[in-house]
mmCIF file as Biopython writes it, N, C-alpha, C and O atoms, coordinates in Angstrom:
data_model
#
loop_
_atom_site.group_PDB
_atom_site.id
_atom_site.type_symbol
_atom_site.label_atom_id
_atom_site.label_alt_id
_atom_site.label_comp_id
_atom_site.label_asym_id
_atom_site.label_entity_id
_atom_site.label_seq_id
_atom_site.pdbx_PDB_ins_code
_atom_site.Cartn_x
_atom_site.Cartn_y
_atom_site.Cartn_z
_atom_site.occupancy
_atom_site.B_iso_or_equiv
_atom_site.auth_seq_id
_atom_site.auth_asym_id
_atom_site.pdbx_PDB_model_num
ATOM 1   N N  . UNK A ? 1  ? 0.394  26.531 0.908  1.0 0.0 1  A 1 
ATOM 2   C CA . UNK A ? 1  ? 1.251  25.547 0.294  1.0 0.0 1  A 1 
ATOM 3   C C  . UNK A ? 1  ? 1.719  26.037 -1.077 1.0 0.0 1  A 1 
ATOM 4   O O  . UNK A ? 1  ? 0.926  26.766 -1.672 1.0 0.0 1  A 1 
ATOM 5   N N  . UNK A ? 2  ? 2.792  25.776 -1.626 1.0 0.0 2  A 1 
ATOM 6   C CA . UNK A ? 2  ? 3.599  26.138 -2.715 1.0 0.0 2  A 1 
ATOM 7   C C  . UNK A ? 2  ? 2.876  25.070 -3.794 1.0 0.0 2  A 1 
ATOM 8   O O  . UNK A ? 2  ? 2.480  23.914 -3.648 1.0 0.0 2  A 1 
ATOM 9   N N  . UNK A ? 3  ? 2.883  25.819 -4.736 1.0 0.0 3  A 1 
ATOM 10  C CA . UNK A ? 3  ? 1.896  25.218 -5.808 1.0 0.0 3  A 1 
ATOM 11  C C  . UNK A ? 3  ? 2.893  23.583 -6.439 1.0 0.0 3  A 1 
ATOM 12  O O  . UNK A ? 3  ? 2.358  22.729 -7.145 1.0 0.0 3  A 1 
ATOM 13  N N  . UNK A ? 4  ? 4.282  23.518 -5.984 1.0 0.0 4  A 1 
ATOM 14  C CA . UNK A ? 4  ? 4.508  22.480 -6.250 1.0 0.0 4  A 1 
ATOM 15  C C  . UNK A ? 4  ? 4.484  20.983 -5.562 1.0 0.0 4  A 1 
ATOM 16  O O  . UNK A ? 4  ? 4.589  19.804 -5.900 1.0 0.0 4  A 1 
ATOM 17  N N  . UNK A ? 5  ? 4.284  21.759 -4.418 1.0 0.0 5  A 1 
ATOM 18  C CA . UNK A ? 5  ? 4.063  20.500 -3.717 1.0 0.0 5  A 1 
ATOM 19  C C  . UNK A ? 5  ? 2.616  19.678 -4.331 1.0 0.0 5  A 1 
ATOM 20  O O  . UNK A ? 5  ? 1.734  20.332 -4.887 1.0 0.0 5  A 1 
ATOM 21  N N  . UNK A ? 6  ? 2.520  18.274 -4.162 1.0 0.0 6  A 1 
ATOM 22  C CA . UNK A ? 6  ? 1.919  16.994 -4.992 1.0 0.0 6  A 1 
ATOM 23  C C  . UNK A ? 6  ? 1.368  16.320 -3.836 1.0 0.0 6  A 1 
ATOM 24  O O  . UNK A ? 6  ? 1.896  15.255 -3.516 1.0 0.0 6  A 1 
ATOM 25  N N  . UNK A ? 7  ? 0.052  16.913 -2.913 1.0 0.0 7  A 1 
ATOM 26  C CA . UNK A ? 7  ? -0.411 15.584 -1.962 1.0 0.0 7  A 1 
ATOM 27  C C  . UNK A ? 7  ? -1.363 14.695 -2.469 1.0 0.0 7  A 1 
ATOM 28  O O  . UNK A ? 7  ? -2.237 14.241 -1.730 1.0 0.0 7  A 1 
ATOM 29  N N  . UNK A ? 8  ? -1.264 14.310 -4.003 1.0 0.0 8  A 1 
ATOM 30  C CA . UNK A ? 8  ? -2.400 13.594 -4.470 1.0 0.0 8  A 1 
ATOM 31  C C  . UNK A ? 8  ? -2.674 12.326 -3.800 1.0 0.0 8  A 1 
ATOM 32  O O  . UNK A ? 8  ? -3.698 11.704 -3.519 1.0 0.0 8  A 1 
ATOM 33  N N  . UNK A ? 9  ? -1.453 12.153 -3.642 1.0 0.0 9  A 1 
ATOM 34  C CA . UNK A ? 9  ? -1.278 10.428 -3.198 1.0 0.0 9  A 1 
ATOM 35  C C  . UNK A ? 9  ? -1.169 10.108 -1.950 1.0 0.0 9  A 1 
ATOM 36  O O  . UNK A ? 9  ? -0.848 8.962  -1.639 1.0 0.0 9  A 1 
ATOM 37  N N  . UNK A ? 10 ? -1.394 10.977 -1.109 1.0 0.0 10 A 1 
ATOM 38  C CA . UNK A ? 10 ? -1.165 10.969 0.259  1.0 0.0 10 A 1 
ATOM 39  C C  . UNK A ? 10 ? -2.325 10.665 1.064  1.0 0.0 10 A 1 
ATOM 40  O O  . UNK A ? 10 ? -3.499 10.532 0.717  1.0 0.0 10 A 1 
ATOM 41  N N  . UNK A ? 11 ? -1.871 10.594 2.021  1.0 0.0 11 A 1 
ATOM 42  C CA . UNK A ? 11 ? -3.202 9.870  3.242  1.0 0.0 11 A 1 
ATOM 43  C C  . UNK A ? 11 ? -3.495 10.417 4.111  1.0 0.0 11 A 1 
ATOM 44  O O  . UNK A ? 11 ? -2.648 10.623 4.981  1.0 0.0 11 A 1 
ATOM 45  N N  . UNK A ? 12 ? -4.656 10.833 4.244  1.0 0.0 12 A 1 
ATOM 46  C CA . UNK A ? 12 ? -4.625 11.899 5.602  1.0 0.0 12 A 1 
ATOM 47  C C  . UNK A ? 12 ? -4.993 11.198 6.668  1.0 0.0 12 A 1 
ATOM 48  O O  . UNK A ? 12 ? -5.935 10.412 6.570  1.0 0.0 12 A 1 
ATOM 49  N N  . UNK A ? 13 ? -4.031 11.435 8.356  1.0 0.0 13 A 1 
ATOM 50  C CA . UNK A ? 13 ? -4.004 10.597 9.412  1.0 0.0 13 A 1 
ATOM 51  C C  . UNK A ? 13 ? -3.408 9.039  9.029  1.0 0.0 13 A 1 
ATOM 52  O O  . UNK A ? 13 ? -3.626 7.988  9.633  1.0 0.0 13 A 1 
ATOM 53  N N  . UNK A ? 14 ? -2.773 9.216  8.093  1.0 0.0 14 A 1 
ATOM 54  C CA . UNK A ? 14 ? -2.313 7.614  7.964  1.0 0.0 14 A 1 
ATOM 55  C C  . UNK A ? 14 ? -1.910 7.030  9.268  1.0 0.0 14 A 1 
ATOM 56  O O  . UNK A ? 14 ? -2.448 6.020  9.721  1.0 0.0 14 A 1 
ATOM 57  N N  . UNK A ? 15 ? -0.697 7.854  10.029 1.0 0.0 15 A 1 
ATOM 58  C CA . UNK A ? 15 ? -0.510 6.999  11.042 1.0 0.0 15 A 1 
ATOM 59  C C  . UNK A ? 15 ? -0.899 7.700  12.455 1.0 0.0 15 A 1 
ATOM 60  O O  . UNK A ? 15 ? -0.199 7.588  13.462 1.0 0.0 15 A 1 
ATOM 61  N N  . UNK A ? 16 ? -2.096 8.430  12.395 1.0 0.0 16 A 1 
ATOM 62  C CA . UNK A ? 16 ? -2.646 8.899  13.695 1.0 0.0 16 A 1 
ATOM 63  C C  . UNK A ? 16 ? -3.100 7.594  14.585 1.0 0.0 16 A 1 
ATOM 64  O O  . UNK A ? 16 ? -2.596 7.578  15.708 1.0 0.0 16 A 1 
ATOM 65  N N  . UNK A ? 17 ? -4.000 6.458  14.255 1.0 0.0 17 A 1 
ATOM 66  C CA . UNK A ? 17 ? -4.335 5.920  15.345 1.0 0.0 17 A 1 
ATOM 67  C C  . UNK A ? 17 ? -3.226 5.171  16.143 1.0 0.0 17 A 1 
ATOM 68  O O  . UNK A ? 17 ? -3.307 5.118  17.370 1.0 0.0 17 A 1 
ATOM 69  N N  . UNK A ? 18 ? -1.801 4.372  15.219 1.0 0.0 18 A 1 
ATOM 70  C CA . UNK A ? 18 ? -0.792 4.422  15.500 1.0 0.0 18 A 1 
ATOM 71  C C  . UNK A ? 18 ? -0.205 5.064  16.855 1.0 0.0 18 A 1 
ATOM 72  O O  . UNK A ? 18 ? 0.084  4.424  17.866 1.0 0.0 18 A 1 
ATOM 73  N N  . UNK A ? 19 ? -0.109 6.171  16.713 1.0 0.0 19 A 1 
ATOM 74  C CA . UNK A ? 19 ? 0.646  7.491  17.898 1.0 0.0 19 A 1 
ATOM 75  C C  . UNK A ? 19 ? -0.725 7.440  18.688 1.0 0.0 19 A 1 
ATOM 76  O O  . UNK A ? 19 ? -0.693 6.561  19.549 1.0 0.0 19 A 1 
ATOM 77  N N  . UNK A ? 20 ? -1.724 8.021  18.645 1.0 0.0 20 A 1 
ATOM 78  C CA . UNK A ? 20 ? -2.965 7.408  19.874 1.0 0.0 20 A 1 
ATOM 79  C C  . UNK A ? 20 ? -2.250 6.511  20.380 1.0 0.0 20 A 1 
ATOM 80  O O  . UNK A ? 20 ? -1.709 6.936  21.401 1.0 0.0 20 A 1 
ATOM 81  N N  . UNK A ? 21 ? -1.930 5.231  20.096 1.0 0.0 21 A 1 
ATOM 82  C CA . UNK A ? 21 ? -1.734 4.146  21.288 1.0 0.0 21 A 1 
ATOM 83  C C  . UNK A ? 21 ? -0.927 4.132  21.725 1.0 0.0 21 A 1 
ATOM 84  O O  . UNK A ? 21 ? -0.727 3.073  22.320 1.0 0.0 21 A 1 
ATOM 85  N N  . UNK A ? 22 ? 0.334  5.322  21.849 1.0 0.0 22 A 1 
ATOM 86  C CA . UNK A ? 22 ? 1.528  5.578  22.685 1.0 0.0 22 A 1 
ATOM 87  C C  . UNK A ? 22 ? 2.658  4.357  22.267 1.0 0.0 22 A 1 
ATOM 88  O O  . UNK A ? 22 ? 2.709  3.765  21.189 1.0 0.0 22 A 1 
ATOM 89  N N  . UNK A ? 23 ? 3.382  4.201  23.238 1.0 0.0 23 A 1 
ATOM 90  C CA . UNK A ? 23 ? 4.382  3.588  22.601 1.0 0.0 23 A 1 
ATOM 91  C C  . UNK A ? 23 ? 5.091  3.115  23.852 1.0 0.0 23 A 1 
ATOM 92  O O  . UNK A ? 23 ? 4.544  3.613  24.836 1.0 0.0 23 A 1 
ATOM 93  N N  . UNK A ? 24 ? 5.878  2.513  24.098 1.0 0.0 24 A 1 
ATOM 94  C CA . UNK A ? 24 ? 6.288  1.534  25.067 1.0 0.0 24 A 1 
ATOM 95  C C  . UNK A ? 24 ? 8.340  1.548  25.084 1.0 0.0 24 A 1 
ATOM 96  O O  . UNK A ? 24 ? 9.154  0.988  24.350 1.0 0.0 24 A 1 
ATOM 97  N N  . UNK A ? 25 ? 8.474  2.306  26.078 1.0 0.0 25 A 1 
ATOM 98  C CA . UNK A ? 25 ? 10.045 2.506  26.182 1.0 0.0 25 A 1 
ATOM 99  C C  . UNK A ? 25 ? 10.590 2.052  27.423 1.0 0.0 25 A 1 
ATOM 100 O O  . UNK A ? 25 ? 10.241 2.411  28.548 1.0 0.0 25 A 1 
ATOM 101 N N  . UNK A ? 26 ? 11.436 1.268  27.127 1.0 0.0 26 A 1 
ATOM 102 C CA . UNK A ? 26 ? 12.525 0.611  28.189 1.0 0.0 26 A 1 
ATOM 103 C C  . UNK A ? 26 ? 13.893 1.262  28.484 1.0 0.0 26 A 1 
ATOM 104 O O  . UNK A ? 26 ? 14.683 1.339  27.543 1.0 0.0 26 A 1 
ATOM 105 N N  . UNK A ? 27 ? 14.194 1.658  29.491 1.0 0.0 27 A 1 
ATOM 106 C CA . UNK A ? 27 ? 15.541 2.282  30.062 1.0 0.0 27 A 1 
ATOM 107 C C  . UNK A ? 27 ? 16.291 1.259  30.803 1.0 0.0 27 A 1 
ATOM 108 O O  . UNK A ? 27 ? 15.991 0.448  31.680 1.0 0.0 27 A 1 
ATOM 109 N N  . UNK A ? 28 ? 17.484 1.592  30.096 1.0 0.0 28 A 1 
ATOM 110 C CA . UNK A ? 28 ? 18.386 0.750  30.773 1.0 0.0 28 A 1 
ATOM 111 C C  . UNK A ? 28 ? 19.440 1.368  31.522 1.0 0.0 28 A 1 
ATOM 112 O O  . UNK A ? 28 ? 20.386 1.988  31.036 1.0 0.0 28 A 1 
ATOM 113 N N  . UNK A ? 29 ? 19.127 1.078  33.216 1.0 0.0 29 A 1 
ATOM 114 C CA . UNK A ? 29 ? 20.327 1.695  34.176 1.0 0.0 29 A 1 
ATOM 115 C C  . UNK A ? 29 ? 21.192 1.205  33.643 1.0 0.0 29 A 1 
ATOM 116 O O  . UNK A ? 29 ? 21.212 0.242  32.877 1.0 0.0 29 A 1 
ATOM 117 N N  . UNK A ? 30 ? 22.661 2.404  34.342 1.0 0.0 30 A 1 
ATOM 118 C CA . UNK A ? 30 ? 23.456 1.642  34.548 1.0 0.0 30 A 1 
ATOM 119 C C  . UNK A ? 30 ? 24.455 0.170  35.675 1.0 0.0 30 A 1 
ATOM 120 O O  . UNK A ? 30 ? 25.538 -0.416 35.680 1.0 0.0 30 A 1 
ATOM 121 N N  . UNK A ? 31 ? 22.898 0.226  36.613 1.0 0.0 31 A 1 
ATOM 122 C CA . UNK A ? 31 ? 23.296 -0.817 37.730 1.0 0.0 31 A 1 
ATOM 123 C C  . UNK A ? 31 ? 22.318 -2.060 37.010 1.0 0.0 31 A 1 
ATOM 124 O O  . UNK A ? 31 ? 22.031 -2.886 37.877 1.0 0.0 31 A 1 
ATOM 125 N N  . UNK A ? 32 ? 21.805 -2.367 35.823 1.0 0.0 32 A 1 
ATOM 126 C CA . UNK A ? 32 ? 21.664 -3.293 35.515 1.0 0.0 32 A 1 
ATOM 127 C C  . UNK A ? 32 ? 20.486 -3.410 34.991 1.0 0.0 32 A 1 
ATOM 128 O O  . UNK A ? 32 ? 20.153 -3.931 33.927 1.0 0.0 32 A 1 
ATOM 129 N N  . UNK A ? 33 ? 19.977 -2.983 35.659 1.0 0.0 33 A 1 
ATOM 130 C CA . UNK A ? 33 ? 18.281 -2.940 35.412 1.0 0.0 33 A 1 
ATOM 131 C C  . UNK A ? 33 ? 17.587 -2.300 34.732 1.0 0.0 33 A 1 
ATOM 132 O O  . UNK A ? 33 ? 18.214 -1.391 34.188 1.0 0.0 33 A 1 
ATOM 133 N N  . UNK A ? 34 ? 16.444 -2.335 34.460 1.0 0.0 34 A 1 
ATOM 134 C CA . UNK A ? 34 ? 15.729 -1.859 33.728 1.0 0.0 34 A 1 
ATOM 135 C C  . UNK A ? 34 ? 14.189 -1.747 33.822 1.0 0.0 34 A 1 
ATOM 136 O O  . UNK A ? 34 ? 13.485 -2.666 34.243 1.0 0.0 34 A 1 
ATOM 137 N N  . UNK A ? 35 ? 13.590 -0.226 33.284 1.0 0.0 35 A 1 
ATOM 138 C CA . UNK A ? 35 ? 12.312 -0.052 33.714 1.0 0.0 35 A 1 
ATOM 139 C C  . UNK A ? 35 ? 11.920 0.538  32.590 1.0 0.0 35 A 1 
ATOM 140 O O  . UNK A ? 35 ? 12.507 1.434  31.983 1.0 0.0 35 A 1 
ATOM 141 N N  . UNK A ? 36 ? 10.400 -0.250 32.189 1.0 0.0 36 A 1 
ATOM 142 C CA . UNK A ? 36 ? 9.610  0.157  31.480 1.0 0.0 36 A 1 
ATOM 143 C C  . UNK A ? 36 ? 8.431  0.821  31.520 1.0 0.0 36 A 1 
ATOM 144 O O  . UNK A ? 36 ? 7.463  0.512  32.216 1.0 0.0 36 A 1 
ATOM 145 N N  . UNK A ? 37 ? 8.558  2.221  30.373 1.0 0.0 37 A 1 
ATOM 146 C CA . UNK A ? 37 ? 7.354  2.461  30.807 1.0 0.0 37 A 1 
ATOM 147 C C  . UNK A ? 37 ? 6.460  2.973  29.682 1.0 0.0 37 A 1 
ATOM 148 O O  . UNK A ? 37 ? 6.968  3.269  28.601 1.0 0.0 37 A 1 
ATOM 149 N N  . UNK A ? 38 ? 4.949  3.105  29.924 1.0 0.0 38 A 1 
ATOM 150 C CA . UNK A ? 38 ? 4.229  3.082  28.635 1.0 0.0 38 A 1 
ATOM 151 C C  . UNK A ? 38 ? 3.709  5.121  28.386 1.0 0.0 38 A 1 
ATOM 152 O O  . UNK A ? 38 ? 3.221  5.928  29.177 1.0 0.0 38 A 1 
ATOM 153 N N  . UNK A ? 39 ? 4.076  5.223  27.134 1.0 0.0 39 A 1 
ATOM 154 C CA . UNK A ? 39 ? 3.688  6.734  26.833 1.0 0.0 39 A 1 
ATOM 155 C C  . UNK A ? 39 ? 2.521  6.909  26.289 1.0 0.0 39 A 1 
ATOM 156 O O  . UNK A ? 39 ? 2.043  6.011  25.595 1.0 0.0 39 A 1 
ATOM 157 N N  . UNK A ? 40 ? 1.977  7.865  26.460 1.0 0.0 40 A 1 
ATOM 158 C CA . UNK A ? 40 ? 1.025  8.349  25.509 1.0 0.0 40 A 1 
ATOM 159 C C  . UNK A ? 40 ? 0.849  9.525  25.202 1.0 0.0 40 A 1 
ATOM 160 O O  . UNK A ? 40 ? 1.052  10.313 26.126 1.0 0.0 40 A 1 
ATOM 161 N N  . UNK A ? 41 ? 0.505  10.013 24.119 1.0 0.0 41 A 1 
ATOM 162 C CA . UNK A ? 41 ? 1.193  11.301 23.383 1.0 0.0 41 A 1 
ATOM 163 C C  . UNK A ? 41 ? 0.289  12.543 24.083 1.0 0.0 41 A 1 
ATOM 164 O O  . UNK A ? 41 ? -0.928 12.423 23.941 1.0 0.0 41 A 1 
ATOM 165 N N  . UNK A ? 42 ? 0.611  13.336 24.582 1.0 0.0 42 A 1 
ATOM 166 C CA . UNK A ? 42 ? -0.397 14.691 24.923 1.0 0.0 42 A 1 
ATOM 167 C C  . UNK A ? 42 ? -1.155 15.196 23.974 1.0 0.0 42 A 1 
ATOM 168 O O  . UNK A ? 42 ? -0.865 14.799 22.846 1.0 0.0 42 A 1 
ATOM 169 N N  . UNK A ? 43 ? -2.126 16.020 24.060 1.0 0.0 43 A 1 
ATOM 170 C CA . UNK A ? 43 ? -3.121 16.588 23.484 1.0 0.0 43 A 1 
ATOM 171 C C  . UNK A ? 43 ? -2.281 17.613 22.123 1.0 0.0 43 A 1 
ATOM 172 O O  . UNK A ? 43 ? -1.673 18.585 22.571 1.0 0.0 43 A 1 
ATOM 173 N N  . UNK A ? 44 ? -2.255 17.520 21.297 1.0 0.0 44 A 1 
ATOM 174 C CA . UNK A ? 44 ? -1.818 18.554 20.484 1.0 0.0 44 A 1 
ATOM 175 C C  . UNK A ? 44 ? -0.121 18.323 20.128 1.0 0.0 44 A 1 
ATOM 176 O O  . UNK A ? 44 ? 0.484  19.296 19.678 1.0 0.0 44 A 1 
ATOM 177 N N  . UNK A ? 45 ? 0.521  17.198 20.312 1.0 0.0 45 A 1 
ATOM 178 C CA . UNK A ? 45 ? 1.818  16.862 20.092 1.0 0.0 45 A 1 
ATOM 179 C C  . UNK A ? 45 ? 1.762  16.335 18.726 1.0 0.0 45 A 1 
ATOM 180 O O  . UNK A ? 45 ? 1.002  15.616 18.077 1.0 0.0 45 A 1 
ATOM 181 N N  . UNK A ? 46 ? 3.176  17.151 18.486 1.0 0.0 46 A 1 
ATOM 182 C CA . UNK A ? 46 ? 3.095  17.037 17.283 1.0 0.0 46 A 1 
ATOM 183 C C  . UNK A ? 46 ? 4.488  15.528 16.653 1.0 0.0 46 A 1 
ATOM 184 O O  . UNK A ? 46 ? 5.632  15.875 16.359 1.0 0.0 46 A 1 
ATOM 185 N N  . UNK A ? 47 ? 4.187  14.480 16.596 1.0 0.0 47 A 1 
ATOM 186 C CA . UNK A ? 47 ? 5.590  13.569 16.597 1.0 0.0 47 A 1 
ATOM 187 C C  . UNK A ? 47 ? 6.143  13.874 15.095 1.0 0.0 47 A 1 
ATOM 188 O O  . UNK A ? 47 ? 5.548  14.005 14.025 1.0 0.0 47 A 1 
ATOM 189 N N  . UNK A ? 48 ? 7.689  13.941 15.489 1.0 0.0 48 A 1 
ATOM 190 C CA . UNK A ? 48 ? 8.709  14.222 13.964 1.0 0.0 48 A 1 
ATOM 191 C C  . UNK A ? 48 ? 9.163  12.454 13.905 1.0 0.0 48 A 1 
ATOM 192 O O  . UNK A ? 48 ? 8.873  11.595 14.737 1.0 0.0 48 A 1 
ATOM 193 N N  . UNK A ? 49 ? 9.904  12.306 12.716 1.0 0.0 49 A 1 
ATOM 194 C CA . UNK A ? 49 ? 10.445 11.092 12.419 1.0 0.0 49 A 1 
ATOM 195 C C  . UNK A ? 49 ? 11.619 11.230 12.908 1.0 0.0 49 A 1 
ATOM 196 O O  . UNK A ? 49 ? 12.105 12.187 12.306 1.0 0.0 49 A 1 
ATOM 197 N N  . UNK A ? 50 ? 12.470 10.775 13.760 1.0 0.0 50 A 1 
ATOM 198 C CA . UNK A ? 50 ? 14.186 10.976 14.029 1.0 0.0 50 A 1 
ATOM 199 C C  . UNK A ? 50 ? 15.088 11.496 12.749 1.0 0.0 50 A 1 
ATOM 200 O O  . UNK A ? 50 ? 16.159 12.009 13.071 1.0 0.0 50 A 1 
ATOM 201 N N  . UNK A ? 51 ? 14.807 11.432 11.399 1.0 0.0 51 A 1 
ATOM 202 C CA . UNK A ? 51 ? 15.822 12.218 10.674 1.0 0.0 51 A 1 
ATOM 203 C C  . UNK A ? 51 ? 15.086 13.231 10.319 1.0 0.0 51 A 1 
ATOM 204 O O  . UNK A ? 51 ? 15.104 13.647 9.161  1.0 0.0 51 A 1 
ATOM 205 N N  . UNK A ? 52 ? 14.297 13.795 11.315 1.0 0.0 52 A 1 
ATOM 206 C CA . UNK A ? 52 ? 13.513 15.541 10.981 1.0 0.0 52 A 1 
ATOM 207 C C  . UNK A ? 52 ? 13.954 15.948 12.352 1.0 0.0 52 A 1 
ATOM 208 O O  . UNK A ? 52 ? 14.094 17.169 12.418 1.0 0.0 52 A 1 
ATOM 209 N N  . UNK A ? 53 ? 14.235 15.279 13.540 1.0 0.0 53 A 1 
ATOM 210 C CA . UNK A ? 53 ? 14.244 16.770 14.508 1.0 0.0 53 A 1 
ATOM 211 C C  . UNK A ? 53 ? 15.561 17.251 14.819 1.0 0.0 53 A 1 
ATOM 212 O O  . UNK A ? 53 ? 15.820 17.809 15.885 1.0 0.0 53 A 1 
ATOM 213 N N  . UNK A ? 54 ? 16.619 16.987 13.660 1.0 0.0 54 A 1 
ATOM 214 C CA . UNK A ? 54 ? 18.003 18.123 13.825 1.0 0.0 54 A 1 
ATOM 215 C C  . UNK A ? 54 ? 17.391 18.923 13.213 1.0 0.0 54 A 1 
ATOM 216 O O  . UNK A ? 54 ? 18.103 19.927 13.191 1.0 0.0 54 A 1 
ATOM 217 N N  . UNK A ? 55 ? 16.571 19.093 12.734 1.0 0.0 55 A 1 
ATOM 218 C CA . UNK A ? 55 ? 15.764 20.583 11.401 1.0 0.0 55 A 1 
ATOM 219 C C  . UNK A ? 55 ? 15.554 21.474 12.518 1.0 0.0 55 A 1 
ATOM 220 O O  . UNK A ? 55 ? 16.063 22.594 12.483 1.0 0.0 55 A 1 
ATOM 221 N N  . UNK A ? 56 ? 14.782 21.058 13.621 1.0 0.0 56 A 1 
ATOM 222 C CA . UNK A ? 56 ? 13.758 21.392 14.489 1.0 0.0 56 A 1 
ATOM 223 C C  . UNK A ? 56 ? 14.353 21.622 15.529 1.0 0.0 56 A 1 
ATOM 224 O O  . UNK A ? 56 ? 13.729 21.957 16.536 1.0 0.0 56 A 1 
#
């Protein structure tokens, strides 16, 4: 790490148990319907925030 970076204030695993409990996504056909279904994150996945994975 670059000596400027500052994690004093930071939290480690803040939002790990969060992502453990997967997350719950609904698709919507286009004949109307819709199916839900529940995720849960694989072993070693790493989740970005949506304005980090054009970086990536």
């Amino acid at each position: 790490m670059r000596a400027e970076y500052d994690f004093k204030s930071g939290v480690r695993g803040k939002h790990y148990r969060l992502m453990q409990n997967g997350c719950t996504i609904t698709i919507h056909k286009e004949n109307g319907k819709s199916v839900i279904k529940e995720v849960l994150p694989k072993e070693g996945v790493v989740v970005l925030y949506s304005d980090m994975r054009p970086y990536f």
